[in-house]
N, C-alpha and C positions, 0 to 999 in steps of 0.2 A: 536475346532470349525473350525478350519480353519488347513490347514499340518503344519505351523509355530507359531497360533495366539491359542491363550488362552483369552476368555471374564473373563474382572477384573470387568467389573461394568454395571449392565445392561441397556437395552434402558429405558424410561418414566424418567428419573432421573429430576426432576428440576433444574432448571439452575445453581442454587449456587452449587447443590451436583455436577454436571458437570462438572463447570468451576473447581472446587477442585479436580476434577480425573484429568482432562488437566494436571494441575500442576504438578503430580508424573511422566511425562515425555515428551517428543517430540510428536507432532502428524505432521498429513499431511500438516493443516492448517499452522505450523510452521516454517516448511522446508525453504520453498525461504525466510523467511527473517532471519532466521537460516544464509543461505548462502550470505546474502547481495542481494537479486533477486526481493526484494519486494519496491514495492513504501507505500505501508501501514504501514509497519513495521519493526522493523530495529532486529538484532541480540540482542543490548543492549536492546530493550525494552520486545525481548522474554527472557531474563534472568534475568532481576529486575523482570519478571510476572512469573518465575519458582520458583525464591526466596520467596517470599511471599512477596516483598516490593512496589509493585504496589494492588491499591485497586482490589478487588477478581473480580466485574461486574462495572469497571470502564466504562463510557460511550462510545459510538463510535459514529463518526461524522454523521453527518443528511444525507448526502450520502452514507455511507458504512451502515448505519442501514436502510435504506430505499431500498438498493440493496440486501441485506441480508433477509429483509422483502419478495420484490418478487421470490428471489431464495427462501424459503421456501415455495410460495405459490405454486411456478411452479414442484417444484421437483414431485409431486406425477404426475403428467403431463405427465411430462417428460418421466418416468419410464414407465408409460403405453404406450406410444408411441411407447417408444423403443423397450418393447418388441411386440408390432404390427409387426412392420417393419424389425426386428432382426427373430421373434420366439421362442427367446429364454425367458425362466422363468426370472421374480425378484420377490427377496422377502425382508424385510425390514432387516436393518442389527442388529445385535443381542445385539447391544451397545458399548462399547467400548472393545477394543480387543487390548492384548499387546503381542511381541515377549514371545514365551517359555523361552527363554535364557534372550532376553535383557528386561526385563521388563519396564525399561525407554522408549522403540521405542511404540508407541502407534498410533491405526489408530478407525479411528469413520468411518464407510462405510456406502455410501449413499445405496447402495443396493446392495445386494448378488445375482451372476447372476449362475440358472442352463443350463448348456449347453443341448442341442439336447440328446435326447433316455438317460437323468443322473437324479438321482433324489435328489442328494444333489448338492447343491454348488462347486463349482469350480473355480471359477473367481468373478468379483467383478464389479462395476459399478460408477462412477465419476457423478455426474451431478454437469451441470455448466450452467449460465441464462449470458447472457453475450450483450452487445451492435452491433447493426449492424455493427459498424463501426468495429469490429473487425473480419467480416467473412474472408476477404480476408486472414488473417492470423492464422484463423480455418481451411478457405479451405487446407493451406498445412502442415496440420497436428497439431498434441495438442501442443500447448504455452510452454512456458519453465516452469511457475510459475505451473499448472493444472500438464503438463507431470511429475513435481517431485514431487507434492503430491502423486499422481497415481502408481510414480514407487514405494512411501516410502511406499505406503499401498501392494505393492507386495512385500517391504521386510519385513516386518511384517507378512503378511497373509502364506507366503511363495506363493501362487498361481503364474505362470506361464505365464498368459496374462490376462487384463484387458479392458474394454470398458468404455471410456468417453463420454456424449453423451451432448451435449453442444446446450440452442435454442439460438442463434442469432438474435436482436431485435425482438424478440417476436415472430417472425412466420418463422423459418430455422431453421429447427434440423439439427445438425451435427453428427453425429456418427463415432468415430474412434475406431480401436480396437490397442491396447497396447501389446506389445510382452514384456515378460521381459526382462532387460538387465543386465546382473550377471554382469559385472564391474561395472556397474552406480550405482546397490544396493551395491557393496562393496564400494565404495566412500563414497555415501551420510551415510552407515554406519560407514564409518571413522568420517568422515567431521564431521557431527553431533555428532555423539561419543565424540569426543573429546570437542565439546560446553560441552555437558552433562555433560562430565568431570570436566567444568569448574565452570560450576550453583554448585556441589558434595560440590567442593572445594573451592568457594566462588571467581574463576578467572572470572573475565566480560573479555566479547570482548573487542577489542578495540573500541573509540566510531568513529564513522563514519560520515562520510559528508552528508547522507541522509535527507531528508530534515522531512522522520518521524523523526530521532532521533533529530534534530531540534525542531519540535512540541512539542515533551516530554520532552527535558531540559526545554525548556521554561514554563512549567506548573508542573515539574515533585515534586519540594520541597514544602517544608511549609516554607516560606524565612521571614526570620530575619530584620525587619528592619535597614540599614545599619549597617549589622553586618560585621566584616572584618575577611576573613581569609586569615591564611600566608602561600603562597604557596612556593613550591619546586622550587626554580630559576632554576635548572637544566631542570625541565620540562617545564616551562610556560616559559621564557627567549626566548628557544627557536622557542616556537611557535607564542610569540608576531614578534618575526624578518621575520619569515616565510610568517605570516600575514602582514606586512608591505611589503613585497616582490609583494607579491599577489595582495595588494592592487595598488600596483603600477603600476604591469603590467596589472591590470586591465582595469586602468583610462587612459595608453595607448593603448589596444586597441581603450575604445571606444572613443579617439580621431581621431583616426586612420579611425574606422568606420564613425562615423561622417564627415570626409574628403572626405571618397568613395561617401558618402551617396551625398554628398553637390556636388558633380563632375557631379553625375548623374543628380541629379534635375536641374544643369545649362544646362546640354548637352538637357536636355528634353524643354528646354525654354519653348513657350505657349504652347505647343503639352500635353494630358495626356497620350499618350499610343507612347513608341520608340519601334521599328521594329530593328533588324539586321536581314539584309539577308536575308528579308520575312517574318522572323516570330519575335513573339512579345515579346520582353525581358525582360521590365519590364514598369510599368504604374505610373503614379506619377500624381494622379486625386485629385481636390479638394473636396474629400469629407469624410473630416477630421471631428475633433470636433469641433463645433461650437463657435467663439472666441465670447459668452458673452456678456462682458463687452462693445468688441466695436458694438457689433452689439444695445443691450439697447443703446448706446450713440448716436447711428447713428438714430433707429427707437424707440425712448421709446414708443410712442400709439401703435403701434405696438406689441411691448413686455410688454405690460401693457395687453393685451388680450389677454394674453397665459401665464402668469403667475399665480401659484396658491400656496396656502400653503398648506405643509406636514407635518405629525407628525412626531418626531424628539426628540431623546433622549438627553437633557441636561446634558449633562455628565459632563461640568463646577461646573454646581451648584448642584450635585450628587454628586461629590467627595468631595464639600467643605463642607459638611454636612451628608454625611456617610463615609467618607473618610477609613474605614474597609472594608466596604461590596465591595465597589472598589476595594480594591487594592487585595482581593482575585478574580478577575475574569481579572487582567491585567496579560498581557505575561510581560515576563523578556527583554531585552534587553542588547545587548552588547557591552556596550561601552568599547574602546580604545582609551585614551587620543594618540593624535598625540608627535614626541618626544620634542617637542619644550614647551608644556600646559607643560607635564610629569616634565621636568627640571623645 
């Protein structure tokens, strides 16, 4: 199909059969949080989902499926555009397609681009629906997280340069074209290689500070009601002292902060906007959260004509009468007794 890519499974597939080809290896979508790059997803959560130990179409958040929704609707869009404005041929990609050699490298191509006076395929095409708020850093070139799907699908395909074509809040197309970079494909071929290696042989990453890998401990088991297990002092000993380190120099900075914070609001006395030297430093205006309780005390008839009732989940007296159905829809929390409670 492609000088490096061989189709393993074809396009129309339903989701379930899909997401089950995903699984016999790495794709583009993978890559940055492969790498630790991704704010969606962490390295640990693409290798419990390679393993088979995450559910096969587990949900995504009412954001990412709703951004995922418009990028589907926009991609044929898109493609027409591009090639308007390019000249160049697309045609839809032939489904999934894996390295000749490395069968695990896996890429899904949004569109297969023919170049000028060619009548097959040569290069490849990225599309991406993205926020306005991100042009400025479209305008100087492809993202980190886009540029290493892009390059993974030129190590797979083997092709030589690529085009991403990205619309920005809804009406800016961007169009970059992608040159290959044979060190970056032999990296992200180590780099990931070696994850691969590790899903083979049953090695997880290490777990990470990300705040996805956060979201997925916190929902990830079927938990035991206060079940206890005995862990390896070697390993948790020292991450409880670590964490007590942390915690420490946390609470001083934001003491510390709070001190800068209190300096300034006094130097501002009644003024809401301080000047140095002309221009304006910083502003300290009363137009906070509204203090409530003293304002009803101060104006109740007042606050009697602008108050109204909302519907409002009882979760009191929900959990005290399904107390199951609850506790499977509560996150985890982690407590650490202080060393003083501990003794």
């Amino acid at each position: 199909m492609t000088p490096t890519g061989v189709v393993v499974a074809p396009a129309g597939l339903d989701r379930e059969q899909w997401l089950a080809v995903r699984r016999k290896g790495v794709g583009g979508s993978d890559v940055a949080a492969v790498l630790g790059m991704s704010k969606y997803a962490s390295a640990y959560e693409v290798y419990l989902d390679k393993r088979g130990e995450l559910p096969l179409d587990r949900p995504q958040s009412a954001e990412l499926a709703e951004a995922a929704f418009w990028g589907h609707q926009h991609e044929p869009t898109i493609a027409s555009v591009f090639a308007e404005r390019t000249g160049l041929g697309v045609v839809e990609g032939p489904g999934t397609i894996a390295h000749v050699e490395r069968r695990w490298m896996l890429a899904n191509l949004d569109r297969a681009v023919i170049e000028r006076g060619e009548s097959t395929p040569s290069s490849l095409l990225e599309i991406k629906t993205r926020s306005a708020y991100q042009l400025d850093e479209w305008l100087l070139g492809v993202p980190d997280g886009p540029a290493l799907q892009t390059h993974w699908y030129l190590a797979v395909t083997g092709y030589q340069h690529a085009y991403v074509a990205a619309l920005l809040g809804g009406n800016r197309l961007i169009i970059h074209r992608v040159e290959r970079d044979e060190q970056l494909v032999e990296h992200l071929v180590e780099l990931v290689g070696r994850f691969w290696r590790g899903v083979l042989n049953g090695t997880p990453p290490a777990v990470d500070g990300s705040k996805a890998t956060a979201d997925l401990l916190g929902h990830l088991y079927d938990v035991q009601a206060d079940a206890v297990a005995m862990a390896d002092p070697s390993e948790v000993l020292p991450l409880l002292e670590r964490r007590r380190e942390l915690k420490a120099r946390e609470q001083r900075t934001v003491d510390e902060l709070r001190e800068v914070d209190n300096r300034l609001k006094a130097a501002a006395g009644e003024a809401e906007v301080v000047k140095v030297q002309g221009s304006v430093a910083y502003s300290y205006r009363q137009n906070g959260p509204l203090a409530q309780k003293r304002f009803i005390a101060a104006h109740p008839d007042l606050a009697q004509q602008y108050t109204y009732r909302v519907d409002a989940l009882d979760t009191t007296r929900l959990a005290a009468e399904h107390p199951d159905k609850v506790r499977a829809y509560r996150a985890r929390r982690l407590v650490v007794p202080n060393q003083e409670t501990a003794a």
